[in-house]
C-alpha positions as CSV (number, residue, x, y, z in Angstrom):
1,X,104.6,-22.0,454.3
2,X,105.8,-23.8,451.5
3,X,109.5,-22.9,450.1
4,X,109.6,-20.1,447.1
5,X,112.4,-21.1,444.0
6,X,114.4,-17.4,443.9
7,X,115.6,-16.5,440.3
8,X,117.9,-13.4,440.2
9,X,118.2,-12.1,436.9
10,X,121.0,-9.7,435.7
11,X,122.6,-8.4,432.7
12,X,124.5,-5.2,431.6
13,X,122.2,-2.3,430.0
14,X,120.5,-3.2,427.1
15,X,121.2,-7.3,427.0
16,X,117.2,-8.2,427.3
17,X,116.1,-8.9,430.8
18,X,113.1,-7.6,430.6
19,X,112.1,-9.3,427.1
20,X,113.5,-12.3,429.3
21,X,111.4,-11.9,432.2
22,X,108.7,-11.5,430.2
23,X,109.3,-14.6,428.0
24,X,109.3,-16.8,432.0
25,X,105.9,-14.8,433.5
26,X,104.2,-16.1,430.2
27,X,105.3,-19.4,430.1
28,X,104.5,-20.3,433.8
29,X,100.8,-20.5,434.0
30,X,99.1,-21.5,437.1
31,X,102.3,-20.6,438.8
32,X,101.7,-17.9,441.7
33,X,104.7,-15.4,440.5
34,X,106.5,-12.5,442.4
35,X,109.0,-9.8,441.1
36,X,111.0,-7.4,443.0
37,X,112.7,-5.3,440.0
38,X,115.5,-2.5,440.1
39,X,115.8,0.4,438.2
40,X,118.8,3.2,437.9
41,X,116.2,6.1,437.2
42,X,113.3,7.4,439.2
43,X,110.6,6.5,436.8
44,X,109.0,2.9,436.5
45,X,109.6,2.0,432.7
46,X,110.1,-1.4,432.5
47,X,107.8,-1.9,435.5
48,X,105.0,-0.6,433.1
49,X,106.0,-3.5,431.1
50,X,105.9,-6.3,433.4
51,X,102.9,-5.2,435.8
52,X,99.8,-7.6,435.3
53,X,96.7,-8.6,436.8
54,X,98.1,-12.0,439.4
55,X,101.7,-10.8,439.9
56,X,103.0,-9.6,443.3
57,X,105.2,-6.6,442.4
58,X,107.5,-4.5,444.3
59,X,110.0,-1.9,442.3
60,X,113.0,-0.7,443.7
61,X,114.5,2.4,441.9
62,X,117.6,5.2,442.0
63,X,120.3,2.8,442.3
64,X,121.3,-1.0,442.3
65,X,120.2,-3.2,445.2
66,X,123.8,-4.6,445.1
67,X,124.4,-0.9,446.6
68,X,124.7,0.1,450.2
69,X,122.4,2.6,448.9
70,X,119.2,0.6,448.6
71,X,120.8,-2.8,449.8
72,X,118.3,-2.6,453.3
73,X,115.6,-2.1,450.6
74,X,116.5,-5.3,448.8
75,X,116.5,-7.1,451.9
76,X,113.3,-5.7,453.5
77,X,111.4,-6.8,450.1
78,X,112.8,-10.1,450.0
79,X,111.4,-10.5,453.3
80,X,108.2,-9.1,452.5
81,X,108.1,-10.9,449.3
82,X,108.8,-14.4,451.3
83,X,105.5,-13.7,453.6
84,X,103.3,-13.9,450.4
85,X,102.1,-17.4,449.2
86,X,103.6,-17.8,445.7
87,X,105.6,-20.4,443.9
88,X,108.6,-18.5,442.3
89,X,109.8,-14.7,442.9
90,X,112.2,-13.0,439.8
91,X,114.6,-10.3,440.8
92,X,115.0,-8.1,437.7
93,X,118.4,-5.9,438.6
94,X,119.6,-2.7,436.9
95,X,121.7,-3.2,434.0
96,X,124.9,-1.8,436.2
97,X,123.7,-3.5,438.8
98,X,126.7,-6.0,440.5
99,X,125.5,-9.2,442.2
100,X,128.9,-10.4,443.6
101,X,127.7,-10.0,447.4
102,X,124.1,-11.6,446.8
103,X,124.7,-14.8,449.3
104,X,125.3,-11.8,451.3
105,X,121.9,-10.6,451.3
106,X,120.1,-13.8,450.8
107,X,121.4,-14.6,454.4
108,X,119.9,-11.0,455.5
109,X,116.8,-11.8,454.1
110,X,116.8,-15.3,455.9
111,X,117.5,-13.6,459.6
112,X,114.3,-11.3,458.7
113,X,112.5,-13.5,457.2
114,X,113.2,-17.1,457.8
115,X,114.2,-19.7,455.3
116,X,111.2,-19.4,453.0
117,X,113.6,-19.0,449.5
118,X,115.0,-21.6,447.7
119,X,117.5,-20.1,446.0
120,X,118.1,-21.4,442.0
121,X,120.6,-19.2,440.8
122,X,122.0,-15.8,439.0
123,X,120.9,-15.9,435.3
124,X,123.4,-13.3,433.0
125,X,122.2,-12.2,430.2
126,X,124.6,-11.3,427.6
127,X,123.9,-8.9,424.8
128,X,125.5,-11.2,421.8
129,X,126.0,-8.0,419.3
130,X,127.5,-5.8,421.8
131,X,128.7,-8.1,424.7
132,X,132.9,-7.6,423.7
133,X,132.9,-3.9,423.0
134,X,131.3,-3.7,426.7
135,X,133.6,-6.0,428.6
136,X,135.8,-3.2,428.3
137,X,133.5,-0.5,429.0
138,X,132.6,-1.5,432.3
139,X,133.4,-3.5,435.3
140,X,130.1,-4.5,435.7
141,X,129.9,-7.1,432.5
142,X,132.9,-8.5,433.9
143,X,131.6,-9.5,437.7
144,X,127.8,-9.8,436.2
145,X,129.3,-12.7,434.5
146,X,131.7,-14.2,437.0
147,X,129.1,-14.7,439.6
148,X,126.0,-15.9,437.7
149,X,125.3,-19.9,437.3
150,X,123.9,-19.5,433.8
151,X,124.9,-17.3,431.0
152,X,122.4,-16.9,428.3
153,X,123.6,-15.2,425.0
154,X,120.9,-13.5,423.4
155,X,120.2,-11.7,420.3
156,X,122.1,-14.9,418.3
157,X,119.9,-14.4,415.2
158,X,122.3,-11.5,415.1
159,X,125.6,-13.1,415.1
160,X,127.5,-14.8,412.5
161,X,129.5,-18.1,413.4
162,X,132.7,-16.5,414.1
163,X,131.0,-13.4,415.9
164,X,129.6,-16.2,418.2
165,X,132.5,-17.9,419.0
166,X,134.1,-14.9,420.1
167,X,131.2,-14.4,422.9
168,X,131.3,-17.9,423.5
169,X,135.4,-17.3,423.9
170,X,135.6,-14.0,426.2
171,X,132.3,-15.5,428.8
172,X,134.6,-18.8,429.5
173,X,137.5,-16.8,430.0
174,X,135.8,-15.0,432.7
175,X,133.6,-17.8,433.9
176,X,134.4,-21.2,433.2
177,X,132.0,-23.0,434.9
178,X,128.8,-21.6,434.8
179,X,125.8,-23.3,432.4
180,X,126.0,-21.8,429.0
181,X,122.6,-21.7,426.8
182,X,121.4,-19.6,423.5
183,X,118.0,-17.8,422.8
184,X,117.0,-14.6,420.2
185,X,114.8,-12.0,422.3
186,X,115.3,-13.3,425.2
187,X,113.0,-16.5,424.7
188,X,115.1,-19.4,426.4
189,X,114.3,-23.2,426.3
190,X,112.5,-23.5,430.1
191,X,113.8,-26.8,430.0
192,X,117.3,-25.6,431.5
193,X,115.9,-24.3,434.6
194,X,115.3,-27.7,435.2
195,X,119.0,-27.8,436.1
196,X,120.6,-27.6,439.3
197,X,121.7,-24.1,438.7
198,X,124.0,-23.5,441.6
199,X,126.1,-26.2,441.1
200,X,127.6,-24.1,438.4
201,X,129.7,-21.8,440.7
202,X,132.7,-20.0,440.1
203,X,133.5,-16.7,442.1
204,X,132.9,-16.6,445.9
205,X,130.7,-13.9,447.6
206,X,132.5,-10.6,447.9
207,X,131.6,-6.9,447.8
208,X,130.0,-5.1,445.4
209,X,131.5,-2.7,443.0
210,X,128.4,-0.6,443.1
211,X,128.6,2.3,446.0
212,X,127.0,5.3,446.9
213,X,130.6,7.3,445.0
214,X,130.2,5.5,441.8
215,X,126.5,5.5,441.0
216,X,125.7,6.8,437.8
217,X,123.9,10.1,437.1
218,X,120.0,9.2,436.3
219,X,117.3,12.1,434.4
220,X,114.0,12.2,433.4
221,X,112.5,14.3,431.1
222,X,108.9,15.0,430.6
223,X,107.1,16.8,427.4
224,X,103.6,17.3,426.4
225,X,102.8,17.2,422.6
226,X,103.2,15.2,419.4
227,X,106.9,15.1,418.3
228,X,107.3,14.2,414.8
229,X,109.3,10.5,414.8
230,X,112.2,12.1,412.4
231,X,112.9,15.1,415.4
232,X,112.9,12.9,418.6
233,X,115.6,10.5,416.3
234,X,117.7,13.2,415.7
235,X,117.4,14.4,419.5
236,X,118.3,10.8,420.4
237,X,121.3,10.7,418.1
238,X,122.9,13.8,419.4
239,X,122.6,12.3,423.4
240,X,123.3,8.6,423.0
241,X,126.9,8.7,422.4
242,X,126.8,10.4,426.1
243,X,124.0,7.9,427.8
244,X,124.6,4.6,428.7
245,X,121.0,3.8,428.5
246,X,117.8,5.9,427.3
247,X,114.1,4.7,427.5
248,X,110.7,5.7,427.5
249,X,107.5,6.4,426.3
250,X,107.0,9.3,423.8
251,X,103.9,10.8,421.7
252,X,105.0,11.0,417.9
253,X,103.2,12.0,415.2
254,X,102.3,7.7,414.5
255,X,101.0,7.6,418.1
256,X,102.3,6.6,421.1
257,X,105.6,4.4,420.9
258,X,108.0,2.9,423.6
259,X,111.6,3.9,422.8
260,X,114.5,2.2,423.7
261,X,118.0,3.2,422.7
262,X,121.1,0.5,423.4
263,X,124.2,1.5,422.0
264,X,123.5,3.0,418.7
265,X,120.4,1.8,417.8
266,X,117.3,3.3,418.5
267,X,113.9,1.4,418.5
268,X,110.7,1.7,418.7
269,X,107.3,-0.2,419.4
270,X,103.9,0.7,419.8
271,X,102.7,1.3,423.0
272,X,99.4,2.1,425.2
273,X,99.4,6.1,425.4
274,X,100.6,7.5,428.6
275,X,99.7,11.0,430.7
276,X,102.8,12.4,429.3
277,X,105.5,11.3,427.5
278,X,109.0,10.3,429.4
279,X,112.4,9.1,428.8
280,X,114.8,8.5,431.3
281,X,118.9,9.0,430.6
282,X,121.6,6.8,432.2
283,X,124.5,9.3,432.1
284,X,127.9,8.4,430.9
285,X,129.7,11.5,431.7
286,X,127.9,12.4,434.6
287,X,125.9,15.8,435.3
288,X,127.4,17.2,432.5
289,X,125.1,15.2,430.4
290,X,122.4,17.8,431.8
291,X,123.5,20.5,429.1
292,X,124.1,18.1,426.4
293,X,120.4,16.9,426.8
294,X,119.0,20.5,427.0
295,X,121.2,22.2,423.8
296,X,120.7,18.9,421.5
297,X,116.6,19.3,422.4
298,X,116.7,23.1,421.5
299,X,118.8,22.3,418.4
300,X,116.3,19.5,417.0
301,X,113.1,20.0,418.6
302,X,110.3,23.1,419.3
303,X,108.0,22.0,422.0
304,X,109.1,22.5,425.8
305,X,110.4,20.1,428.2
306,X,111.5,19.5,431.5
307,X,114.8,18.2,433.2
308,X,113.8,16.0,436.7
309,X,116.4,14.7,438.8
């Protein structure tokens, strides 16, 4: 069986991988694709997103596969994933997911599997607007960067010249060798994975920050109902400053819309409607984000809800 190219995509919480890996499935036709991607929270939201009629799919959630946690997983769908007849396979990690130990698990996929990967590279998305403020926020942003081969800064309709040169300043201080491109919603130039990616190397293979101790605190929480848009903002405005990360799908009052919240802003976009509406919280501040989710929803909103784990 022919070799598959390997594309591993990361890219702290918020940056665009998804918009990204959207952007590559449409502009590869005829190409046989598969996608193994990784999500903090227990339900599939982005996955919702990316499934599609021709794409081999498997979704790893509750963690990073970076993490001795779900590392085996990783592995065992690499291997799985290299028995299938396709051309290219994208792995979509978690936001606060930390590749530095991926050679690692490339070779554990090759004892299982056999060499059936040809592996292209780490691409890092960077958030443009955001990218400095999170450098020191977390760890993560900081090795994302250091062991990808390309860094892609995104959102650049955005930034202003001198904003720009500030990202373009703090990645090469942390990774000075790695390819460097631009794109707006996460629509890069294909072109550049015409490069020989991993000849832009920089930090060597060594463990992962992400462990079993450190992993954040992920909840879901379910409602059935039409919100008006105006509550659910408020609600949302209350929580974010205590969530790294909150997503979904919700019923409002103009019809179903997918709502993402990075940082401080809060978006939404039509959507198909749903069973029941969802959004999923990537805690900052632990469990204790449990009661600030469950007074700020009494204080803005009527309907009931439930808290999942």
């Amino acid at each position: 069986m022919k070799k598959k190219d390997l594309y591993v995509l990361t890219g702290f919480l918020g940056a665009g991988k998804t918009s990204l890996l959207l952007h590559l499935l449409n502009h590869m036709p005829g190409k046989k694709i598969g996608v193994i991607q990784n999500e903090f929270g227990k339900l599939s939201i982005d996955g919702t997103l990316v499934r599609r009629d021709g794409i081999e799919m498997t979704e790893i959630s509750r963690g990073s596969i970076f993490c001795s946690c779900l590392k085996l997983s990783f592995v065992q769908a690499l291997a799985e994933m290299g028995k299938c007849d396709l051309d290219l396979v994208f792995v979509e990690s978690s936001g606060l997911a930390d590749p530095s130990n991926i050679e690692e698990i490339l070779r554990a996929a090759e004892v299982l599997a056999g060499d059936v990967y040809r592996f292209q590279g780490v691409i890092c998305l960077i958030d443009g607007v955001n990218f400095i403020e999170q450098l020191t926020d977390a760890e993560t942003v900081d090795r994302q960067l250091a062991h990808c081969n390309l860094a892609v800064i995104n959102k650049i309709d955005l930034l202003d010249e001198v904003k720009l040169r500030e990202v373009e300043s703090a990645v090469r201080s942390i990774n000075p060798v790695c390819r460097l491109t631009y794109c707006k919603n996460g629509e890069i130039d294909l072109s550049v994975l015409d490069d020989t990616l991993t000849d832009f190397q920089w930090a060597a293979c060594e463990a992962s920050s992400n462990t079993v101790d450190n992993k954040p605190k992920t909840l879901s929480l379910e409602c059935s109902g039409v919100i008006p848009k105006k509550e659910l903002t408020a609600f949302l405005q209350k929580v974010l400053p205590y969530c790294y990360r909150i997503k979904g799908f919700f019923h409002l009052d103009d019809g179903w819309q997918q709502t993402d919240v990075v940082e401080k802003l809060i978006d939404y976009k039509d959507c198909e409607p749903k069973e029941i509406s969802q959004l999923v919280f990537l805690s900052k501040i632990g469990p204790q984000v449990i009661r600030k989710i469950d007074s700020a929803w009494k204080e803005t909103i009527q309907i009931p809800m439930q808290l999942k784990n």
